[in-house]
C-alpha positions in Angstrom: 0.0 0.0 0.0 0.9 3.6 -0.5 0.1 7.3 -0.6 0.8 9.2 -3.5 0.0 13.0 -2.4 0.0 15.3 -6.0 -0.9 18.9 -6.0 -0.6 21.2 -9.2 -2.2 24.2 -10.6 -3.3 24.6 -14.3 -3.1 27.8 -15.9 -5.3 28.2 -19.7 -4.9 31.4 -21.5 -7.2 31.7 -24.6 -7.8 34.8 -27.8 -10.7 35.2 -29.6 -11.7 37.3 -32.4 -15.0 38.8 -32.1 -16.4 41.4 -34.2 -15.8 44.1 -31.7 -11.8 42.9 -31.0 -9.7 40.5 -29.8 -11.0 39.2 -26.5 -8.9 37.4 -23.7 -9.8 35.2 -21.3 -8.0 33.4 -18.2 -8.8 30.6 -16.1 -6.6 28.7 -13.5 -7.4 26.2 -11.4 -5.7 23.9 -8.7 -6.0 20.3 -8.9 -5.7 18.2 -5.7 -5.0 13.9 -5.4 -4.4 12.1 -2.2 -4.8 8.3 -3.8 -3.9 5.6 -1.8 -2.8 2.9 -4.3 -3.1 -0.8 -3.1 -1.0 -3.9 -5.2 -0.6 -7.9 -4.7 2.4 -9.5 -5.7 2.4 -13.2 -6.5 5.9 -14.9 -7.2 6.7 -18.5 -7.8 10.1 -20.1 -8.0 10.7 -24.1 -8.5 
């Protein structure tokens, strides 16, 4: 078993024309994981 903690932020900067200019837009946003990951390992040897 274990904990894989992950942060990060995404950032999106985007243009568009419009018929009365170019218009900007900005969004962020931050992304948070705390999985805990579980795994079974089977070995064999003869």
């Amino acid at each position: 078993m274990s904990y894989l903690p992950l942060s990060t932020t995404a950032k999106l900067n985007t243009q568009a024309s419009t018929p009365v200019g170019t218009l900007n837009v900005q969004s962020q946003t931050k992304i948070k994981l705390n999985p805990i990951v579980t795994y079974v390992n089977i070995g064999y040897r003869f």
